[in-house]
C-alpha positions in Angstrom: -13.1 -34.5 12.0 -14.6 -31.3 11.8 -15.5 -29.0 14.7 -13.8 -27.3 17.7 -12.2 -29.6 20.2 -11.0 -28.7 23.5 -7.1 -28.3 24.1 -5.3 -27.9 27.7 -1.4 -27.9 28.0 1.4 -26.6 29.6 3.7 -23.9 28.1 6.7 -21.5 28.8 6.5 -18.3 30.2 7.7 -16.8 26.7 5.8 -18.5 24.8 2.7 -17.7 27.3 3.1 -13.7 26.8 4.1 -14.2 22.7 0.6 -15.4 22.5 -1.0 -12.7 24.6 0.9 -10.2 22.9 -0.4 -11.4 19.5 -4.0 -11.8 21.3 -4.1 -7.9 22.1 -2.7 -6.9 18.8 -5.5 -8.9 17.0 -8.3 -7.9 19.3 -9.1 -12.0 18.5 -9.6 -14.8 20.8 -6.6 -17.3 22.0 -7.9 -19.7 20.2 -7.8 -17.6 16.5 -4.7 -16.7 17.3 -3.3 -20.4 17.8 -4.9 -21.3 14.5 -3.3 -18.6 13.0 0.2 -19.9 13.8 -0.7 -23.6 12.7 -1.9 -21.9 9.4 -5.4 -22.4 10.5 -6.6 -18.8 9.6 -5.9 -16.2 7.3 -3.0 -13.6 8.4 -0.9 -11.3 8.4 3.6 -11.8 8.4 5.1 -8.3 8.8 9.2 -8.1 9.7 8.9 -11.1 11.7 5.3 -10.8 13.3 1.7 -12.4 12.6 -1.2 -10.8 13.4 -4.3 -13.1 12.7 -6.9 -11.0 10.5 -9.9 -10.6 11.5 -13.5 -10.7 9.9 -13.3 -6.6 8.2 -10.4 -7.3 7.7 -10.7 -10.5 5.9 -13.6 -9.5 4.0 -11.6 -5.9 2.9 -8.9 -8.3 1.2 -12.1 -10.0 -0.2 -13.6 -7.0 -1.4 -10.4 -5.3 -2.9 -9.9 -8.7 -4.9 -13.2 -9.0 -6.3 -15.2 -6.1 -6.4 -12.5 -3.9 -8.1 -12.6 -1.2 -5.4 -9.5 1.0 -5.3 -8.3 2.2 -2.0 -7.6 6.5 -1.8 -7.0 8.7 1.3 -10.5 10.3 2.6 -8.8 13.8 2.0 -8.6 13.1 -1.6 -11.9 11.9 -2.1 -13.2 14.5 -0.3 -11.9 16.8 -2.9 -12.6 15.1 -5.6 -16.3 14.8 -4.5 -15.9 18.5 -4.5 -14.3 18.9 -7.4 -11.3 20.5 -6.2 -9.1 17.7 -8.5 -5.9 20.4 -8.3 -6.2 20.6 -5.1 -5.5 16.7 -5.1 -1.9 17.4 -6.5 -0.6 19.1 -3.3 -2.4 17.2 -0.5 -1.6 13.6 -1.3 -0.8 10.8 0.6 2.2 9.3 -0.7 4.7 11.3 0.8 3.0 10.0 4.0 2.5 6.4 2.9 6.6 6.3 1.6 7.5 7.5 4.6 5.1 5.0 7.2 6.2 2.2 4.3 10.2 2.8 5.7 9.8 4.3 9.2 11.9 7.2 8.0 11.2 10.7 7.3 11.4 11.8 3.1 14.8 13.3 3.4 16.7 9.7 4.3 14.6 7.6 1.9 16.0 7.0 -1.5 15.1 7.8 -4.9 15.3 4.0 -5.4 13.0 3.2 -2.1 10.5 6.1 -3.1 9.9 4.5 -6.9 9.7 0.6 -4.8 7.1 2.5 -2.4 5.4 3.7 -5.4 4.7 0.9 -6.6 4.0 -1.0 -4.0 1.1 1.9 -2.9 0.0 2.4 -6.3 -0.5 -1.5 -7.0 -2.2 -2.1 -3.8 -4.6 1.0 -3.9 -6.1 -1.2 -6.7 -5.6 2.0 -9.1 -3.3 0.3 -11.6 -2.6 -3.2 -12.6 0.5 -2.9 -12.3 3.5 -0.7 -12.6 7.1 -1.2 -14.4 10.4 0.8 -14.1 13.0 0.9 -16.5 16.3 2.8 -16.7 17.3 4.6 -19.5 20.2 6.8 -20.1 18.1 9.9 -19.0 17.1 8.3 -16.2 14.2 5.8 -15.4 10.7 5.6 -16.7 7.5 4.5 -14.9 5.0 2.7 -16.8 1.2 2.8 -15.0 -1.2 0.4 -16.4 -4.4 2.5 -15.2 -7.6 0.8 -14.0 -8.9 3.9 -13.9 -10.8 4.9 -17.4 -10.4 8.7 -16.3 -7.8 11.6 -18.2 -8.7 13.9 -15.3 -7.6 10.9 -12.5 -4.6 9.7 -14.2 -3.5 13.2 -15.0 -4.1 14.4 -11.5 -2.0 11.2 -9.9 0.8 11.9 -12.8 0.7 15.7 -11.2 0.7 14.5 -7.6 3.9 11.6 -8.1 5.6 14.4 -10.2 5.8 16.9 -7.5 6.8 14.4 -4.7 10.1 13.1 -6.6 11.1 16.7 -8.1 10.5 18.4 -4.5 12.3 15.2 -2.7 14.7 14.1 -4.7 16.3 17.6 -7.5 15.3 15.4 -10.3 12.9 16.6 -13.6 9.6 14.3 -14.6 7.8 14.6 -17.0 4.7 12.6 -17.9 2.4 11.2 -20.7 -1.0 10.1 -20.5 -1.6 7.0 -22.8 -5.1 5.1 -23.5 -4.0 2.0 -21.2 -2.6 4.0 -18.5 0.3 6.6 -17.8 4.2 6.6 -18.0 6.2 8.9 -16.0 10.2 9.9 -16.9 12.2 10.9 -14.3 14.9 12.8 -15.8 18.2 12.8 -12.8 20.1 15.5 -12.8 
């Protein structure tokens, strides 16, 4: 049976404001957010909550899957489109996004969390495939597998991750461009 059909019922007072809580948050109707719970609609689990996604944000999700877009902050585009790429290095946004990512300014956030936010950013910006960490007896190494076909990009990104984790954290890195991507060492001290 396909269709909308009409539903009236009686339930707690909790339950009542849980749903018009999640109703504000999702700027959807009652109803969206009732099929969201029964797995109805697409959405969104974060630490507990769902938020029931809506059409941009749906077809963002769409577009990020399909269309091989890659997400970057407006500053840095703006700058690149300028052509100010060193400027890039020093106002990036993943000191920002690391800390948003934990709730927790840089200096309580490990070198440990910062490389499993970096990943986590860099993989969902849509900028690299995909990104593996090993340890070594140095240290660790990062291994970027770029979707970007740019020496100047990946450079610039190697340049902006280096100076987050050696002003953060005391430790040396050191990168290498490679054709399929980038690989950063970070060297503890």
């Amino acid at each position: 049976m396909n269709g909308r059909r009409h539903l009236h019922t009686t339930i707690s007072s909790r339950a009542y404001d849980k749903l018009m809580e999640l109703k504000e948050k999702s700027g959807g109707t009652m109803s969206s957010v009732i099929e969201s719970l029964l797995g109805e609609e697409e959405v969104l689990e974060d630490e507990g909550e769902v938020y029931p996604l809506n059409e941009i944000e749906k077809f963002a999700i769409k577009a990020l899957r399909e269309l091989d877009i890659c997400l970057i902050s407006r500053e840095q585009l703006e700058l690149i489109a300028e052509g100010r790429i060193k400027e890039t290095i020093k106002t990036n946004a993943n000191e920002f996004m690391i800390e948003w990512i934990y709730g927790k300014p840089m200096e309580k956030i490990s070198l440990e969390e910062a490389i499993e936010a970096i990943k986590k950013i860099w993989i969902s910006s849509n900028i690299v495939r995909r990104v593996e960490v090993r340890d070594t007896d140095e240290g660790k190494i990062l291994f970027f597998h770029s979707k970007i076909k740019s020496k100047l990009l990946d450079e610039s990104f190697c340049k902006q991750i280096k100076l987050l984790l050696e002003s953060n954290y005391g430790v040396n890195v050191d990168y290498k461009l490679r054709t399929q991507g980038y690989l950063i060492r970070i060297l503890t001290l």
